[in-house]
C-alpha positions in Angstrom: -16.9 3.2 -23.9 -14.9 5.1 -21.3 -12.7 3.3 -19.0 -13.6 1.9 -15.7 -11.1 -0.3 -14.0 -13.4 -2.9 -11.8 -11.3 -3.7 -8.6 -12.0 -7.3 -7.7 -12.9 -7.3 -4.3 -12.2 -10.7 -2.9 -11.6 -9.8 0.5 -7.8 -10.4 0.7 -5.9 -7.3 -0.7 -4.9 -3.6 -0.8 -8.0 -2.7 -2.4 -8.3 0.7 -1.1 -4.4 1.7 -1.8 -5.0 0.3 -5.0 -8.1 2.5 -6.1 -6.1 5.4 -4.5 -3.4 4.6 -7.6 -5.9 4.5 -10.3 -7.4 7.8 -9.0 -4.4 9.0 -8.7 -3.7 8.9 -12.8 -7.4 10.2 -12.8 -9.1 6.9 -13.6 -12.6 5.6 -13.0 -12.8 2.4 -10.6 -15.7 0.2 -9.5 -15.4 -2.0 -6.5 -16.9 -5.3 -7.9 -18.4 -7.3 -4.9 -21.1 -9.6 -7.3 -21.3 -11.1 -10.7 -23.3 -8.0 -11.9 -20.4 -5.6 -11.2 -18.3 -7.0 -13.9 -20.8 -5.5 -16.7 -20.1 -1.9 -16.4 -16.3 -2.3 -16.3 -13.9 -1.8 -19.0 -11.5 -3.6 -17.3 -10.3 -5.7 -14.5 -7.4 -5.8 -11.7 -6.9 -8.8 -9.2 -5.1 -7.0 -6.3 -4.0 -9.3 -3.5 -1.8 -10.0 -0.2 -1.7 -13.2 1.8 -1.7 -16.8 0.5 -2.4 -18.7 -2.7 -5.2 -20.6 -1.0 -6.7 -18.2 1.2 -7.1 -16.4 -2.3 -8.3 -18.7 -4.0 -11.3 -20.1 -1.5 -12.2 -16.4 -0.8 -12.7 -16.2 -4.8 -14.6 -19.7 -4.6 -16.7 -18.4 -1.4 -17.4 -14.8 -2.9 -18.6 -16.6 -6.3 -16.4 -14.8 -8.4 -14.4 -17.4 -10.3 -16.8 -17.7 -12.8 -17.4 -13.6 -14.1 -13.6 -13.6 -14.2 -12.8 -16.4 -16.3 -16.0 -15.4 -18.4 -14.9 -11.8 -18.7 -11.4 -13.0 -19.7 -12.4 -15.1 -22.2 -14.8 -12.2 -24.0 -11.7 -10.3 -24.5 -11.7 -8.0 -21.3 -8.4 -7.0 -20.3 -7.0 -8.3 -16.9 -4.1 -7.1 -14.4 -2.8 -8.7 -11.8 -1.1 -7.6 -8.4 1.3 -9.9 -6.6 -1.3 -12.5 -5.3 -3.6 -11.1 -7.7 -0.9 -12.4 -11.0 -0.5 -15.7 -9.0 -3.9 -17.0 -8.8 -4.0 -16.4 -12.4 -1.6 -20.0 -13.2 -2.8 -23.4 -13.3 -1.6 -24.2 -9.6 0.4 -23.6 -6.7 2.5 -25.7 -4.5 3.1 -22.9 -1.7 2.0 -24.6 1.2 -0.5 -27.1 -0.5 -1.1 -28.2 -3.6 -4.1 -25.5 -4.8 -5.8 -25.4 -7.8 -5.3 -21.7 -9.2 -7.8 -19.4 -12.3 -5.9 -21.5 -15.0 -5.7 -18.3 -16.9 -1.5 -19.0 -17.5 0.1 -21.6 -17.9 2.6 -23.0 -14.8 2.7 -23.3 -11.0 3.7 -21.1 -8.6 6.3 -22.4 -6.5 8.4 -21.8 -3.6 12.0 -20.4 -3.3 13.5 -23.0 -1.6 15.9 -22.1 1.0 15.2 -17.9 0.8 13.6 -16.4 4.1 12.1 -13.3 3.4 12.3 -10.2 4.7 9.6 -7.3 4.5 9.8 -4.0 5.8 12.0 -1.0 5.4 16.1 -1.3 5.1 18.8 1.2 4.8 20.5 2.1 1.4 
């Protein structure tokens, strides 16, 4: 089977910058928008910016918890990208207590006391 990275689209992430890696390194990738996309691909990347829960409900709304864990167990191989590798532990006490993919085990908790910065600084 040749490779064919499925990009879970879950309508929170970097989706487009992600596919523009993959091709990049002259790799196939399928946007997967429905359970049926799964099939056809080799293997699977959650890519993600924002928050635990947003994640999470947009996975629940979009149906797509399911195919993942059922693709995971089969064997398929899965990546994560920052929000993407959260959602896959058991929980997350970011803002609220949210139940997470279960596919590691843990939580995902705050820093306490770090403010973060994002953006561009001088070396």
């Amino acid at each position: 089977m040749n490779k064919l990275i499925g990009l879970i689209n879950y309508k929170i992430s970097n989706i487009r910058s992600v596919r523009n890696a993959f091709e990049k390194i002259n790799l196939q990738t399928r946007i997967i928008n429905k359970n049926s996309d799964f099939d056809e691909c080799s293997h699977l990347v959650l890519p993600g910016v924002g928050t635990y829960k947003k994640g999470m409900l947009n996975l629940e709304r979009l149906n797509l918890i399911e195919p993942i864990l059922k693709n995971v167990k089969k064997g398929k191989p899965i990546l994560g990208l920052c929000l993407g590798m959260q959602l896959f532990a058991e929980w997350s006490n970011e803002m609220k207590v949210t139940e997470g993919l279960g596919l590691i085990p843990g939580s995902i908790e705050p820093i306490k006391g770090k403010r973060w910065h994002i953006g561009w600084n001088s070396i």
